[in-house]
N, C-alpha and C positions, 0 to 999 in steps of 0.2 A: 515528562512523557518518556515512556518507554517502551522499545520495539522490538527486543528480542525474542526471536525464534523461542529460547529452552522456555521461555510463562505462558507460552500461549494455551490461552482455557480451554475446557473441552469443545471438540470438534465434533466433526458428522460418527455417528452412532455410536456415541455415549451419553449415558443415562443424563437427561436433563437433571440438574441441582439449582436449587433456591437460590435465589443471588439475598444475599443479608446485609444488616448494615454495617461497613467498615469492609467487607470483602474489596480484595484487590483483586479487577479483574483485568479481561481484554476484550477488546472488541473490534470494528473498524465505523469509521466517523460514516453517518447515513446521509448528511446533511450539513452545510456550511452555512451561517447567517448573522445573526447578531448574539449567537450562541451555537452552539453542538450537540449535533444529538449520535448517540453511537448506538450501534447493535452488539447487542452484550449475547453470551448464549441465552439457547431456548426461546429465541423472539421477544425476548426483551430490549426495551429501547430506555436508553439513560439519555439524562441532558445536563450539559458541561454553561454555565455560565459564564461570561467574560474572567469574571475574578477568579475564576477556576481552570483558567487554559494554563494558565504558565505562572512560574514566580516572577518571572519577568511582568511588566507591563504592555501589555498590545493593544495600540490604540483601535477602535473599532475598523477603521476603514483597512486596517493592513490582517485583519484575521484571516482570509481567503487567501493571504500569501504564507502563512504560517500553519495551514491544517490543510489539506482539501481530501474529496469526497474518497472514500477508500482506505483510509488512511490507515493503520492497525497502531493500537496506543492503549497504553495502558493506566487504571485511575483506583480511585477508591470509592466508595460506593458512602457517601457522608449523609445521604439525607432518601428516605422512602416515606411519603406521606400521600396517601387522597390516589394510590397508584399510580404516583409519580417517583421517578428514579431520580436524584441529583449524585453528578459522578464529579470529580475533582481530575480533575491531570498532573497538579500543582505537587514538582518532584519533591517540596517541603511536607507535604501531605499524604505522599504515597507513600515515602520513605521512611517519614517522621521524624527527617532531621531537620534540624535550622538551618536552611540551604543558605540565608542572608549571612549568620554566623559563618559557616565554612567557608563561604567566599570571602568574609572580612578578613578570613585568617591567611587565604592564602593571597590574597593583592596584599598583606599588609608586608609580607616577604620579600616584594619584587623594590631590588633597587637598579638591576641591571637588566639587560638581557640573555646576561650569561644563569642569572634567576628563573629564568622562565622555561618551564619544563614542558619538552612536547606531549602532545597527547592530555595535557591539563586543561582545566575550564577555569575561567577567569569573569571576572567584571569590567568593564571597560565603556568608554565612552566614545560614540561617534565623531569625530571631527574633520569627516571631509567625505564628501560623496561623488562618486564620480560616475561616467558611464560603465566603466567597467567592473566597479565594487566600491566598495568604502571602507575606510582608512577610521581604523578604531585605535586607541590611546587608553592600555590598562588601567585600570584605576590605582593607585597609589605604585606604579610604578614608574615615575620621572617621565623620560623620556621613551619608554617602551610604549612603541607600537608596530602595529601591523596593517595589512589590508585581506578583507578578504571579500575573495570575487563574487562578481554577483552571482554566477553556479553554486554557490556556496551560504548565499541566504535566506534559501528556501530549498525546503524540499518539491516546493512547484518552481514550475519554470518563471524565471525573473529576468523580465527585457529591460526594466526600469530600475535601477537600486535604486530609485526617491522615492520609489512609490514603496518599500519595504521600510526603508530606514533615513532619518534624519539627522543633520548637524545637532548634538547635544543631547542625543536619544541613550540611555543608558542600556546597555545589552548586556546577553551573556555568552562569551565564545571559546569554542575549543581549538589548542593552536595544533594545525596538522605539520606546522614545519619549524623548525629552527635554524635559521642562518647567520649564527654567530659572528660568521667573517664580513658576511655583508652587510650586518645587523638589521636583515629581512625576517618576520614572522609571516607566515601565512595560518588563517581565521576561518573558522566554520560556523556558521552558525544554525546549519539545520536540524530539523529536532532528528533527525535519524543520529546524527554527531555526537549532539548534547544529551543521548539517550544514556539511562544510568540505571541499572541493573542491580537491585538490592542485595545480590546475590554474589556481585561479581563488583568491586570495587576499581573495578578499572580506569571509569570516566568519571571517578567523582572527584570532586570541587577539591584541587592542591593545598592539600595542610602541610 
Protein backbone atom coordinates (compact mmCIF):
# COMPACT_ATOMS: atom_id res chain seq x y z
CA UNK A 1 0.00 0.00 0.00
CA UNK A 2 0.95 3.37 -0.96
CA UNK A 3 0.00 6.82 0.23
CA UNK A 4 1.80 9.40 -1.25
CA UNK A 5 0.57 12.83 -1.94
CA UNK A 6 2.92 13.13 -5.70
CA UNK A 7 0.25 9.62 -7.52
CA UNK A 8 -2.75 10.86 -6.45
CA UNK A 9 -5.19 10.29 -9.60
CA UNK A 10 -7.31 12.66 -11.00
CA UNK A 11 -9.27 14.82 -8.78
CA UNK A 12 -12.43 17.30 -8.87
CA UNK A 13 -12.55 18.64 -12.52
CA UNK A 14 -10.61 16.64 -14.53
CA UNK A 15 -11.74 14.83 -17.33
CA UNK A 16 -13.09 11.37 -16.08
CA UNK A 17 -10.58 8.50 -17.82
CA UNK A 18 -11.39 4.62 -18.16
CA UNK A 19 -9.86 2.68 -15.41
CA UNK A 20 -8.17 -0.41 -17.49
CA UNK A 21 -6.68 -3.60 -16.67
CA UNK A 22 -3.31 -3.47 -14.87
CA UNK A 23 -3.79 0.51 -14.31
CA UNK A 24 -2.33 1.69 -11.03
CA UNK A 25 -4.57 3.72 -9.28
CA UNK A 26 -5.82 5.53 -6.06
CA UNK A 27 -8.55 5.83 -4.28
CA UNK A 28 -9.72 5.93 -0.62
CA UNK A 29 -11.20 2.58 1.17
CA UNK A 30 -15.42 3.00 1.04
CA UNK A 31 -15.90 0.18 3.33
CA UNK A 32 -14.10 -2.27 5.85
CA UNK A 33 -15.28 -6.11 6.07
CA UNK A 34 -14.29 -9.47 5.11
CA UNK A 35 -12.78 -7.55 2.16
CA UNK A 36 -12.43 -3.65 0.68
CA UNK A 37 -13.95 -1.97 -1.40
CA UNK A 38 -12.37 1.50 -2.61
CA UNK A 39 -13.64 4.55 -4.67
CA UNK A 40 -11.44 4.84 -7.48
CA UNK A 41 -12.13 8.12 -9.77
CA UNK A 42 -15.27 8.93 -11.74
CA UNK A 43 -17.46 6.74 -9.28
CA UNK A 44 -15.96 3.71 -9.68
CA UNK A 45 -15.87 1.18 -6.86
CA UNK A 46 -13.11 -1.67 -6.92
CA UNK A 47 -12.80 -4.59 -4.39
CA UNK A 48 -9.73 -5.65 -2.59
CA UNK A 49 -9.98 -9.34 -1.41
CA UNK A 50 -8.10 -10.79 1.79
CA UNK A 51 -5.34 -12.22 -0.39
CA UNK A 52 -4.93 -8.99 -1.95
CA UNK A 53 -4.50 -6.45 1.29
CA UNK A 54 -1.05 -7.03 1.99
CA UNK A 55 1.97 -9.33 1.20
CA UNK A 56 1.88 -9.79 4.60
CA UNK A 57 -0.72 -12.20 5.94
CA UNK A 58 -3.97 -10.67 8.05
CA UNK A 59 -5.92 -12.74 9.67
CA UNK A 60 -9.50 -11.91 9.20
CA UNK A 61 -10.39 -10.68 12.48
CA UNK A 62 -7.56 -7.95 12.72
CA UNK A 63 -8.27 -6.33 9.08
CA UNK A 64 -10.25 -3.36 10.69
CA UNK A 65 -7.05 -2.59 12.68
CA UNK A 66 -5.02 -2.52 9.37
CA UNK A 67 -7.37 -0.43 6.83
CA UNK A 68 -10.20 1.60 7.99
CA UNK A 69 -12.89 3.77 6.23
CA UNK A 70 -11.12 6.87 4.49
CA UNK A 71 -8.21 5.40 3.99
CA UNK A 72 -6.31 6.78 0.61
CA UNK A 73 -4.07 3.65 -0.85
CA UNK A 74 -2.95 2.77 -3.64
CA UNK A 75 -3.47 -0.80 -6.11
CA UNK A 76 -3.56 -2.21 -9.40
CA UNK A 77 -6.51 -2.95 -11.15
CA UNK A 78 -5.77 -7.09 -11.86
CA UNK A 79 -9.22 -8.33 -12.72
CA UNK A 80 -12.67 -6.43 -14.65
CA UNK A 81 -15.29 -8.94 -15.40
CA UNK A 82 -19.39 -8.98 -15.24
CA UNK A 83 -18.74 -5.03 -14.11
CA UNK A 84 -16.88 -6.00 -11.43
CA UNK A 85 -13.37 -4.16 -10.47
CA UNK A 86 -10.80 -6.52 -8.43
CA UNK A 87 -7.93 -4.06 -7.21
CA UNK A 88 -4.78 -5.63 -5.53
CA UNK A 89 -2.84 -3.41 -2.70
CA UNK A 90 -0.19 -6.26 -2.57
CA UNK A 91 3.27 -3.93 -2.87
CA UNK A 92 4.49 -7.30 -4.79
CA UNK A 93 1.87 -6.53 -7.28
CA UNK A 94 1.84 -2.93 -7.48
CA UNK A 95 5.37 -2.66 -7.89
CA UNK A 96 6.18 -5.87 -9.61
CA UNK A 97 8.80 -6.81 -7.44
CA UNK A 98 9.47 -10.07 -5.33
CA UNK A 99 8.86 -8.22 -2.12
CA UNK A 100 9.37 -11.91 -0.41
CA UNK A 101 12.93 -12.00 -2.45
CA UNK A 102 14.11 -8.40 -1.34
CA UNK A 103 13.21 -9.00 2.05
CA UNK A 104 15.31 -12.49 1.97
CA UNK A 105 17.97 -10.50 0.86
CA UNK A 106 18.13 -7.87 3.29
CA UNK A 107 17.27 -10.21 6.85
CA UNK A 108 19.88 -12.46 5.40
CA UNK A 109 22.50 -9.37 6.00
CA UNK A 110 21.55 -8.74 9.69
CA UNK A 111 24.17 -10.30 11.96
CA UNK A 112 24.25 -7.26 14.43
CA UNK A 113 22.63 -4.38 15.28
CA UNK A 114 25.08 -2.19 14.21
CA UNK A 115 23.54 -4.07 10.51
CA UNK A 116 20.35 -2.64 10.84
CA UNK A 117 19.75 0.45 8.93
CA UNK A 118 17.30 3.09 9.99
CA UNK A 119 14.62 3.90 8.02
CA UNK A 120 14.66 0.00 6.42
CA UNK A 121 11.91 -2.58 6.23
CA UNK A 122 12.65 -5.73 7.52
CA UNK A 123 10.79 -9.37 8.29
CA UNK A 124 10.51 -10.25 11.75
CA UNK A 125 8.83 -12.27 14.08
CA UNK A 126 6.56 -11.45 17.10
CA UNK A 127 7.76 -12.71 20.42
CA UNK A 128 6.27 -10.85 23.01
CA UNK A 129 3.16 -8.67 23.41
CA UNK A 130 2.64 -6.33 25.83
CA UNK A 131 0.18 -3.56 26.87
CA UNK A 132 2.08 -1.05 25.57
CA UNK A 133 3.42 -2.74 22.17
CA UNK A 134 5.17 -5.75 20.96
CA UNK A 135 8.55 -6.84 20.91
CA UNK A 136 9.37 -8.32 17.39
CA UNK A 137 12.82 -10.37 16.64
CA UNK A 138 14.14 -9.75 12.91
CA UNK A 139 14.40 -12.57 11.00
CA UNK A 140 17.67 -13.98 10.50
CA UNK A 141 19.18 -11.59 12.43
CA UNK A 142 20.46 -13.31 16.06
CA UNK A 143 19.56 -11.51 18.57
CA UNK A 144 18.27 -8.23 16.97
CA UNK A 145 15.33 -7.05 18.12
CA UNK A 146 13.09 -4.27 18.91
CA UNK A 147 9.67 -3.03 20.14
CA UNK A 148 7.35 -1.16 18.58
CA UNK A 149 4.37 0.75 20.35
CA UNK A 150 1.24 0.12 20.03
CA UNK A 151 0.72 3.89 18.32
CA UNK A 152 2.82 2.39 15.93
CA UNK A 153 0.65 -0.71 14.85
CA UNK A 154 -1.88 0.69 13.17
CA UNK A 155 -2.83 3.52 11.38
CA UNK A 156 -6.26 3.30 13.70
CA UNK A 157 -6.19 3.85 16.97
CA UNK A 158 -4.92 0.64 19.07
CA UNK A 159 -5.89 0.22 22.90
CA UNK A 160 -5.02 -3.57 22.62
CA UNK A 161 -1.79 -4.72 20.81
CA UNK A 162 -3.27 -8.54 21.06
CA UNK A 163 -5.99 -7.70 19.39
CA UNK A 164 -3.48 -6.47 16.33
CA UNK A 165 -0.75 -8.98 16.67
CA UNK A 166 0.39 -12.29 18.14
CA UNK A 167 3.34 -14.34 19.85
CA UNK A 168 4.88 -16.05 16.51
CA UNK A 169 2.88 -13.81 13.96
CA UNK A 170 5.31 -13.15 11.20
CA UNK A 171 5.36 -9.26 10.22
CA UNK A 172 6.84 -6.65 8.28
CA UNK A 173 8.41 -3.51 9.96
CA UNK A 174 10.06 -0.26 9.34
CA UNK A 175 12.83 0.58 12.04
CA UNK A 176 12.30 4.56 12.93
CA UNK A 177 15.28 4.31 15.44
CA UNK A 178 18.61 3.03 16.15
CA UNK A 179 20.25 2.87 19.39
CA UNK A 180 23.40 1.32 18.98
CA UNK A 181 24.68 2.16 22.57
CA UNK A 182 21.65 0.73 24.16
CA UNK A 183 20.98 -1.77 21.48
CA UNK A 184 17.28 -0.24 21.51
CA UNK A 185 15.45 -0.41 17.81
CA UNK A 186 12.22 1.20 17.67
CA UNK A 187 9.40 -0.47 14.92
CA UNK A 188 6.59 0.71 12.75
CA UNK A 189 4.34 -0.97 11.43
CA UNK A 190 1.71 1.17 9.88
CA UNK A 191 0.91 1.11 6.36
CA UNK A 192 1.40 5.02 6.10
CA UNK A 193 5.33 3.72 7.30
CA UNK A 194 5.65 0.78 5.17
CA UNK A 195 4.19 2.89 2.30
CA UNK A 196 6.74 2.39 -0.89
CA UNK A 197 6.67 4.67 -3.67
CA UNK A 198 7.58 3.25 -7.06
CA UNK A 199 9.03 6.25 -7.88
CA UNK A 200 11.09 7.14 -4.94
CA UNK A 201 13.10 4.23 -3.60
CA UNK A 202 13.31 5.39 -0.20
CA UNK A 203 11.34 2.88 1.98
CA UNK A 204 12.00 -0.12 -0.02
CA UNK A 205 12.90 -3.44 1.52
CA UNK A 206 17.21 -3.27 2.52
CA UNK A 207 19.33 -4.88 -0.06
Amino acid sequence: VTLRRSRIIAGAGEKEQEVKLHDIVRGYIRNVGKGLFVNLRGGVVARVQISHMSDDFIPADKIAQRFVKGMLVTGKIISIAGGKIELSLKSSVVSGKPEDDNAASANSKLRDISDVKEGGVYRGVVTSVKDYGAFIKLEGGGRVSGLCHRSKLSDSFVKDAGKVVSVGEKVKVKVLEVDAKKRRLAFSMKETDLDQDDDDDEDELCT
